[in-house]
PDB file with one MODEL, atoms N, CA, C and O in Angstrom:
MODEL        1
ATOM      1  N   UNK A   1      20.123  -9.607  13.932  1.00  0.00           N
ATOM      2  CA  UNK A   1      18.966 -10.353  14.401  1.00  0.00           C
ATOM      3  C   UNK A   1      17.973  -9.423  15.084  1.00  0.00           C
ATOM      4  O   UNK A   1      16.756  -9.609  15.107  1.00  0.00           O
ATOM      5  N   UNK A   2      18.704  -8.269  15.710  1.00  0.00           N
ATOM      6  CA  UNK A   2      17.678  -7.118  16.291  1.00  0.00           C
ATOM      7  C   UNK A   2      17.112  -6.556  15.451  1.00  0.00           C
ATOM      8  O   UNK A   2      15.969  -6.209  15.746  1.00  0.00           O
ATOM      9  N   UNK A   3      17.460  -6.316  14.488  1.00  0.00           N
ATOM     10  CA  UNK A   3      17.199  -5.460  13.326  1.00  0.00           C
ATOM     11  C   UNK A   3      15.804  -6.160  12.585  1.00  0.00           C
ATOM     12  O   UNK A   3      14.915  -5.537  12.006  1.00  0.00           O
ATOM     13  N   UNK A   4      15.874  -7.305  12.738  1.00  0.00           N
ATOM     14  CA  UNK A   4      14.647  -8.617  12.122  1.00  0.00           C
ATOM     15  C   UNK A   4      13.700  -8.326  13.127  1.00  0.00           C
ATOM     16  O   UNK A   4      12.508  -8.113  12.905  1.00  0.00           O
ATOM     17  N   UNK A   5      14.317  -8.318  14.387  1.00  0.00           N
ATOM     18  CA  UNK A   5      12.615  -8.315  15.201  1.00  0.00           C
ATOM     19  C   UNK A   5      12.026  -7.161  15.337  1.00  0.00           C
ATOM     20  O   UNK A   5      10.926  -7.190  15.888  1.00  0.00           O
ATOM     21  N   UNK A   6      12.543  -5.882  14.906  1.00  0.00           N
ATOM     22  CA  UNK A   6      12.432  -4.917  15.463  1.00  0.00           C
ATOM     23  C   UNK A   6      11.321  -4.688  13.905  1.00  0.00           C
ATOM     24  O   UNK A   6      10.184  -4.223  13.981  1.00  0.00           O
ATOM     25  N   UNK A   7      11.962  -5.119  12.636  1.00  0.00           N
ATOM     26  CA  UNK A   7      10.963  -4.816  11.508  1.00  0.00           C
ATOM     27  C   UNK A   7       9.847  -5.578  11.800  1.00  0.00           C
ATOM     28  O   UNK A   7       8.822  -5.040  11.382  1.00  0.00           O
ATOM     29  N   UNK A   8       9.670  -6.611  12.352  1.00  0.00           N
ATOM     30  CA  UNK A   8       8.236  -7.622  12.857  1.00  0.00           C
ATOM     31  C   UNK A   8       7.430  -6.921  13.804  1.00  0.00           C
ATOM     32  O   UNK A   8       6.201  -6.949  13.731  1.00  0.00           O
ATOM     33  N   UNK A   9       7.906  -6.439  14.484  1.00  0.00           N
ATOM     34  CA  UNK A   9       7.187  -5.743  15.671  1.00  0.00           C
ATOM     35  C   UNK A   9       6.574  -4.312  15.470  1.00  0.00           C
ATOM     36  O   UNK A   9       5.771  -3.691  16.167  1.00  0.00           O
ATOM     37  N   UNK A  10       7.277  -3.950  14.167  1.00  0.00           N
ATOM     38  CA  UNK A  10       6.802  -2.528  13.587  1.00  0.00           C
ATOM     39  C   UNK A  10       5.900  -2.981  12.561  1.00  0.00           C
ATOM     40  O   UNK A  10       4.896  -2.291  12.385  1.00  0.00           O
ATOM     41  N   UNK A  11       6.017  -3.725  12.046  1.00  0.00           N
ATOM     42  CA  UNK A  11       5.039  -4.356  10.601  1.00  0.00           C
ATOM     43  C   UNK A  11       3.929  -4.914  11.858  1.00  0.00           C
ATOM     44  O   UNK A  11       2.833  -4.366  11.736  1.00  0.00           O
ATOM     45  N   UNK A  12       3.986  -5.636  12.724  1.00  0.00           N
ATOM     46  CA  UNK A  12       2.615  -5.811  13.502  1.00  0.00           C
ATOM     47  C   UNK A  12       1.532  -4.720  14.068  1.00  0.00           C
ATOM     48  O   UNK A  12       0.303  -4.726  14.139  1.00  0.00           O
ATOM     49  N   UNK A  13       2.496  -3.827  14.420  1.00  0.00           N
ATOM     50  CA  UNK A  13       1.758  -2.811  15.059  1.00  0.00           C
ATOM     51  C   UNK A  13       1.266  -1.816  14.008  1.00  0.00           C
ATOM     52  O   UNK A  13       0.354  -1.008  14.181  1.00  0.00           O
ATOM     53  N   UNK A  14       2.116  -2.008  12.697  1.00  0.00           N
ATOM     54  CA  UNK A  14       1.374  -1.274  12.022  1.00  0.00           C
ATOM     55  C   UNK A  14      -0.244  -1.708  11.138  1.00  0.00           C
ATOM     56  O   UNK A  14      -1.278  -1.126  10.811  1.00  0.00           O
ATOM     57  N   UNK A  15       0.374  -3.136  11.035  1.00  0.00           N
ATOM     58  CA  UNK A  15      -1.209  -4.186  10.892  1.00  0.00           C
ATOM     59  C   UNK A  15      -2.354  -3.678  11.798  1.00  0.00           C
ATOM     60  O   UNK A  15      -3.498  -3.281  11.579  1.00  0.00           O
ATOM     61  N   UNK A  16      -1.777  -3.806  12.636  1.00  0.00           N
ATOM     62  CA  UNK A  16      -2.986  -3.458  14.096  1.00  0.00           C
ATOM     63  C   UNK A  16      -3.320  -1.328  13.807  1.00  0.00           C
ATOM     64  O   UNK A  16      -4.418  -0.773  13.788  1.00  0.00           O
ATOM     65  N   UNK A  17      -2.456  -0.921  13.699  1.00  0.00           N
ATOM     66  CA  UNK A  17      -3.079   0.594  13.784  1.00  0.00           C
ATOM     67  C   UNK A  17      -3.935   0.766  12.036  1.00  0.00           C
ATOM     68  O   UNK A  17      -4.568   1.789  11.776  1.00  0.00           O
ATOM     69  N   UNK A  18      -3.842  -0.047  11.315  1.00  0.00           N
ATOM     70  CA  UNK A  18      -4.493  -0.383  10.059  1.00  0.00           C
ATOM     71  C   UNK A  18      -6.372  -0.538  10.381  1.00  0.00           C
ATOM     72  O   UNK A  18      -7.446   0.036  10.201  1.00  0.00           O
ATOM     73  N   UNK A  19      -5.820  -1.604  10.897  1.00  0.00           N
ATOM     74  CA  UNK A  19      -7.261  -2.414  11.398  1.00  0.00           C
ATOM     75  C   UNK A  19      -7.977  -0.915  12.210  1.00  0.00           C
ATOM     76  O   UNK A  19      -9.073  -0.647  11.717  1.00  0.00           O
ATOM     77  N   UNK A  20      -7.684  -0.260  12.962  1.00  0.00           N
ATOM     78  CA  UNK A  20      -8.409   0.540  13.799  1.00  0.00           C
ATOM     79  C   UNK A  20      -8.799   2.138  12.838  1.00  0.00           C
ATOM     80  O   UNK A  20      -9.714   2.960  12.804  1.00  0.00           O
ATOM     81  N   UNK A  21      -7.690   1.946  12.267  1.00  0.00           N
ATOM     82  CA  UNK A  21      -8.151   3.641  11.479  1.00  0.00           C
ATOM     83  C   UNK A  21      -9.093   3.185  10.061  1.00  0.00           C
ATOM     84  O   UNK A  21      -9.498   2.074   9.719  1.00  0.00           O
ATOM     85  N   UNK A  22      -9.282   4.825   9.270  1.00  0.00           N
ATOM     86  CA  UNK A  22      -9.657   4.513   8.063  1.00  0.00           C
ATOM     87  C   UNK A  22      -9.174   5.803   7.038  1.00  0.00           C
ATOM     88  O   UNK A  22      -8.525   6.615   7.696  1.00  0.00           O
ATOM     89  N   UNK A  23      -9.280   6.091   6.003  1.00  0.00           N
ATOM     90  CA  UNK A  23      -9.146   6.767   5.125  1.00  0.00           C
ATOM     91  C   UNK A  23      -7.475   6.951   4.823  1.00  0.00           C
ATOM     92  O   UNK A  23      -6.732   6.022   5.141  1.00  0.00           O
ATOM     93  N   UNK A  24      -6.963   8.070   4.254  1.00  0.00           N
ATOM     94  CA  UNK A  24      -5.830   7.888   4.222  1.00  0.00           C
ATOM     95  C   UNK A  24      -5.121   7.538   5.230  1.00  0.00           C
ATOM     96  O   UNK A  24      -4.136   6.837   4.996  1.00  0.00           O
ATOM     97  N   UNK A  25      -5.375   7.866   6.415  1.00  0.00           N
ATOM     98  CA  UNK A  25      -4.006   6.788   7.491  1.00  0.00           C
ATOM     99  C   UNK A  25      -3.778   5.630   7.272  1.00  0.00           C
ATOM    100  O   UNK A  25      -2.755   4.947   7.276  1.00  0.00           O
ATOM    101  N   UNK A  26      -5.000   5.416   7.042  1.00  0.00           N
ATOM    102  CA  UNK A  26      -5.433   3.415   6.728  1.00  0.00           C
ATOM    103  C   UNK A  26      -4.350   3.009   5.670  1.00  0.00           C
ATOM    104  O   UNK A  26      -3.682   1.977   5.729  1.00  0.00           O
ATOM    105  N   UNK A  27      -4.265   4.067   4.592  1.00  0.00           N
ATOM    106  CA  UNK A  27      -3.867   3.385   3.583  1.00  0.00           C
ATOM    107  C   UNK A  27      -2.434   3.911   3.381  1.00  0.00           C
ATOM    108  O   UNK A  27      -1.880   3.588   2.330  1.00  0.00           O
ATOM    109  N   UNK A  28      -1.794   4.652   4.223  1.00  0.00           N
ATOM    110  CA  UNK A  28      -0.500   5.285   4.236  1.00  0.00           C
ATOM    111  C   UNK A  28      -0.072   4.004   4.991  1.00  0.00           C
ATOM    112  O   UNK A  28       0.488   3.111   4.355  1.00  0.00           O
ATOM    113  N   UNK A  29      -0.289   3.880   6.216  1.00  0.00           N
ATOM    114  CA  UNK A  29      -0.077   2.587   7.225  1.00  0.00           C
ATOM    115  C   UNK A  29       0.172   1.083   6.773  1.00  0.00           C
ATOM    116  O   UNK A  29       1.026   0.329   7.241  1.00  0.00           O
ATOM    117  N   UNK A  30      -0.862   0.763   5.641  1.00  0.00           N
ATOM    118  CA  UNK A  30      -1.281  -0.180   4.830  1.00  0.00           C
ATOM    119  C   UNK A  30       0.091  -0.450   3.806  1.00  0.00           C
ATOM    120  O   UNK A  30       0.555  -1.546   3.496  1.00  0.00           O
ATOM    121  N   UNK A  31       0.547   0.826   3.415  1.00  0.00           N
ATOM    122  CA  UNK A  31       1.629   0.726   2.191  1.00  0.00           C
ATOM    123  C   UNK A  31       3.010   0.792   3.374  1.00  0.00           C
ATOM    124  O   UNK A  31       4.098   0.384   2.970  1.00  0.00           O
ATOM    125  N   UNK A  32       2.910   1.242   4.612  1.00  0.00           N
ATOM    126  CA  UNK A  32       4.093   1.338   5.205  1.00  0.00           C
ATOM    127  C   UNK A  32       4.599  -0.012   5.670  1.00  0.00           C
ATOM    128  O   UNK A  32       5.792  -0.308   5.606  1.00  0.00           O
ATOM    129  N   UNK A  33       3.288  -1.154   6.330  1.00  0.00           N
ATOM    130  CA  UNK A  33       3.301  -2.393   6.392  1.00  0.00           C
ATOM    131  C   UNK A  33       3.566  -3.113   4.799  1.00  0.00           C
ATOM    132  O   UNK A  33       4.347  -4.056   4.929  1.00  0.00           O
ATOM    133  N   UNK A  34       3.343  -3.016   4.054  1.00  0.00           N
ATOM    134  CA  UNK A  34       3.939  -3.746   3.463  1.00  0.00           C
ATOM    135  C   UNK A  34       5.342  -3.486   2.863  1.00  0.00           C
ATOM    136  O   UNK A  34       5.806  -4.479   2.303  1.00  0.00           O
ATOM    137  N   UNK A  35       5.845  -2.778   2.854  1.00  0.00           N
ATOM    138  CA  UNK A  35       7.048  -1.897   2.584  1.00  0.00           C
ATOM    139  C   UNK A  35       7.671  -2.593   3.740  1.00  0.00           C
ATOM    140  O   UNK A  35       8.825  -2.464   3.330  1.00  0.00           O
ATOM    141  N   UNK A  36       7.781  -3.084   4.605  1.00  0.00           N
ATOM    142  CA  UNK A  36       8.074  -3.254   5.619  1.00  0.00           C
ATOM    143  C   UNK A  36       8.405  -4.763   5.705  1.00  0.00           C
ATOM    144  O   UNK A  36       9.430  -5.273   6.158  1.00  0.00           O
ATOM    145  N   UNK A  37       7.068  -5.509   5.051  1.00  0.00           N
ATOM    146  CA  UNK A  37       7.341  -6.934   5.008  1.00  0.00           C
ATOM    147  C   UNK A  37       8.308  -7.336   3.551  1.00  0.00           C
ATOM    148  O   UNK A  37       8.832  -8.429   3.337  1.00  0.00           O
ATOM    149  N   UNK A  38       8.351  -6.289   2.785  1.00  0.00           N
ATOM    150  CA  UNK A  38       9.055  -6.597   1.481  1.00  0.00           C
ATOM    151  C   UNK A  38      10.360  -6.856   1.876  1.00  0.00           C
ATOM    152  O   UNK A  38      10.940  -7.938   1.781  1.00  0.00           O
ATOM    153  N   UNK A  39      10.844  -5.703   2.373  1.00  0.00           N
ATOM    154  CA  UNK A  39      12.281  -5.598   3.806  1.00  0.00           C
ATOM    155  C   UNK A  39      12.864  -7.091   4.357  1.00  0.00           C
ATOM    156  O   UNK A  39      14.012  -7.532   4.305  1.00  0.00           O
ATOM    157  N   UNK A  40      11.991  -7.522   4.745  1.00  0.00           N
ATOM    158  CA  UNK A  40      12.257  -8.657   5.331  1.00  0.00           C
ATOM    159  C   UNK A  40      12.223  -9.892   4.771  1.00  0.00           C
ATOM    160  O   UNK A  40      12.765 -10.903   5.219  1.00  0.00           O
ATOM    161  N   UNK A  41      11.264  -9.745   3.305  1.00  0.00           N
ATOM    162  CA  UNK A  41      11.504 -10.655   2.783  1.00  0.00           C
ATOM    163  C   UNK A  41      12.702 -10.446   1.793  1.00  0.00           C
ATOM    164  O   UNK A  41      12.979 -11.302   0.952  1.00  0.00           O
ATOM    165  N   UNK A  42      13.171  -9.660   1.881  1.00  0.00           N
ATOM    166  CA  UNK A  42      14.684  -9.215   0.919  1.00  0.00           C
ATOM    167  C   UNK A  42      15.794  -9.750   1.931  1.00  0.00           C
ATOM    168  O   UNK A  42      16.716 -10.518   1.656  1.00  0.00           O
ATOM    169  N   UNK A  43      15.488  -9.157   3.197  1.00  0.00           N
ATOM    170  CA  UNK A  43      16.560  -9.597   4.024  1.00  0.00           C
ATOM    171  C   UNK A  43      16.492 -11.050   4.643  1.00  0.00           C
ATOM    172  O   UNK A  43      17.460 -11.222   5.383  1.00  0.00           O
ATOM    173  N   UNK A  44      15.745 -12.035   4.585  1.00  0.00           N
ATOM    174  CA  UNK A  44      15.408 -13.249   4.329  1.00  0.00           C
ATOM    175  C   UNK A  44      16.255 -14.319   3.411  1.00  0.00           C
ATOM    176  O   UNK A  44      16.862 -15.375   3.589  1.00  0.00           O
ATOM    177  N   UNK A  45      15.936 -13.417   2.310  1.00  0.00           N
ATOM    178  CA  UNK A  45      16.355 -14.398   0.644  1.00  0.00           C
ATOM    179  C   UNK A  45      17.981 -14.578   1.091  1.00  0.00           C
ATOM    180  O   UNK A  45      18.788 -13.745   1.504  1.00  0.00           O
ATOM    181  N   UNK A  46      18.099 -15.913   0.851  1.00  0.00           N
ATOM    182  CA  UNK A  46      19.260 -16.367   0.504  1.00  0.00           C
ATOM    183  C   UNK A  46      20.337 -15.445  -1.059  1.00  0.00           C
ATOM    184  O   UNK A  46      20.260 -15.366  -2.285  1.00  0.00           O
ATOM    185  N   UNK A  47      21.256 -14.928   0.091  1.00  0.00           N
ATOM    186  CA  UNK A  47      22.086 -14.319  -1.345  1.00  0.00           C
ATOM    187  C   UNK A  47      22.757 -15.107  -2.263  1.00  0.00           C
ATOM    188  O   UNK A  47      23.328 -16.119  -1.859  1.00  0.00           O
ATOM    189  N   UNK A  48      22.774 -14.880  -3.150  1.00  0.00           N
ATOM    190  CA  UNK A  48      23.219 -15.223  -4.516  1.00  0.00           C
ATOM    191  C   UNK A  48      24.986 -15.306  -4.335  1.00  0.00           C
ATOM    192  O   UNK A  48      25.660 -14.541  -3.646  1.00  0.00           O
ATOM    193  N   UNK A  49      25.385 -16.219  -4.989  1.00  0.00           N
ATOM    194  CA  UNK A  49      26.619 -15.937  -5.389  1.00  0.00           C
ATOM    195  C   UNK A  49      27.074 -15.784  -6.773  1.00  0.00           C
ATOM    196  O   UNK A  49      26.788 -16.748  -7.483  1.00  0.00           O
ATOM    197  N   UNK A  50      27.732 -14.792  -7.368  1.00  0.00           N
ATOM    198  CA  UNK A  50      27.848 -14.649  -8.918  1.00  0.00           C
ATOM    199  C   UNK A  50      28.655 -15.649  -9.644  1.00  0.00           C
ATOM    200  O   UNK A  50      29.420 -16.358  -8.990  1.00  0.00           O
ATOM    201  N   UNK A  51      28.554 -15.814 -11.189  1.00  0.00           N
ATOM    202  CA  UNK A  51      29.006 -16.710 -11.689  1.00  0.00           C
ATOM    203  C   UNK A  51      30.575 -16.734 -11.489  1.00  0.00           C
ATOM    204  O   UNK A  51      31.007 -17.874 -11.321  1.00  0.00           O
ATOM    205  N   UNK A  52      31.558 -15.690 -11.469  1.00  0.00           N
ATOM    206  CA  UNK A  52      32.701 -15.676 -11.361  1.00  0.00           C
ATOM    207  C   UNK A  52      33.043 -15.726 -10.383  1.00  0.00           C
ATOM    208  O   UNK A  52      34.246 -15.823 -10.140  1.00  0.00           O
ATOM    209  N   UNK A  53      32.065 -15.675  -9.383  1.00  0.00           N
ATOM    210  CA  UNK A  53      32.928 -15.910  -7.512  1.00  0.00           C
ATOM    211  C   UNK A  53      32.835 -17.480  -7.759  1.00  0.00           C
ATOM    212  O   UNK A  53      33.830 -18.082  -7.356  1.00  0.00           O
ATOM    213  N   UNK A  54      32.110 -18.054  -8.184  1.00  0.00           N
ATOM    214  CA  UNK A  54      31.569 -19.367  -8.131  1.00  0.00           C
ATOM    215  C   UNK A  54      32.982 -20.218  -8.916  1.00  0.00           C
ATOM    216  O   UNK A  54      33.643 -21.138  -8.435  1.00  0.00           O
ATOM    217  N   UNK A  55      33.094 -19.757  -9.836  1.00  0.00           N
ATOM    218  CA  UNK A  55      34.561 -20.185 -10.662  1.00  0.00           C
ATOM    219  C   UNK A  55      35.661 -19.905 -10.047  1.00  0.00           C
ATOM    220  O   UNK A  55      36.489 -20.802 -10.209  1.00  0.00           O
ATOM    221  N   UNK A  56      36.041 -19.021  -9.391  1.00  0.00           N
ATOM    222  CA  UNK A  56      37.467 -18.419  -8.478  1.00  0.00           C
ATOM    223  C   UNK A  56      37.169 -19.787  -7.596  1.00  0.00           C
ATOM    224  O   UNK A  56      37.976 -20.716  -7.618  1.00  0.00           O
ATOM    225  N   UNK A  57      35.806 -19.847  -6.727  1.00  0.00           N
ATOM    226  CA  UNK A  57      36.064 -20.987  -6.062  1.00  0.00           C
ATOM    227  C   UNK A  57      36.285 -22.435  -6.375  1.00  0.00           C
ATOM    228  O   UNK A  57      36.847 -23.321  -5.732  1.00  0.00           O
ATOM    229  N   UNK A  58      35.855 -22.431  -7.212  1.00  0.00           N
ATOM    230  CA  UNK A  58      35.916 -23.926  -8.080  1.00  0.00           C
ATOM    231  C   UNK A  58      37.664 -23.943  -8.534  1.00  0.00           C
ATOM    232  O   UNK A  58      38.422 -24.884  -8.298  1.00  0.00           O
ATOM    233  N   UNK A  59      37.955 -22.950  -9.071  1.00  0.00           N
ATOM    234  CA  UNK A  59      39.553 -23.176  -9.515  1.00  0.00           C
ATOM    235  C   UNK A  59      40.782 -23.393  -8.038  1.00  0.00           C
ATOM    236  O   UNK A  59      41.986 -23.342  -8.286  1.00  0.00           O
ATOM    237  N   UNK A  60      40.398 -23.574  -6.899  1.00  0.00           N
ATOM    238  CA  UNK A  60      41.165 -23.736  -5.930  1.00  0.00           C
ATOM    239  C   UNK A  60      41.376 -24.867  -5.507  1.00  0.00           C
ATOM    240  O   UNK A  60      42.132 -25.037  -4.550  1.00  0.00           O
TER     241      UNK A  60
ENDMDL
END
């Protein structure tokens, strides 16, 4: 759960040091924030369970 706020609080601040710079920082910063929110939306997603775990459980 630390690990979640700690990527929010780095993806904000990197929003915010976005907004203030320009040229390549802007856009190194820009790709680091979203790299960042991808993260979280990976670690978000509900995992999958595979078809054969799904059957092992069903056969019990």
């Amino acid at each position: 759960m630390a690990a979640k706020i700690i990527i929010v609080l780095a993806t904000l601040l990197q929003i915010f040091i976005a907004t203030q710079s320009e040229g390549l920082m802007r856009a190194l910063v820009e790709l680091s924030a979203f790299l960042m929110l991808i993260s979280l939306l990976l670690e978000f997603k509900p995992k999958r369970q595979s078809r054969v775990s799904k059957l092992k459980l069903h056969e019990h």
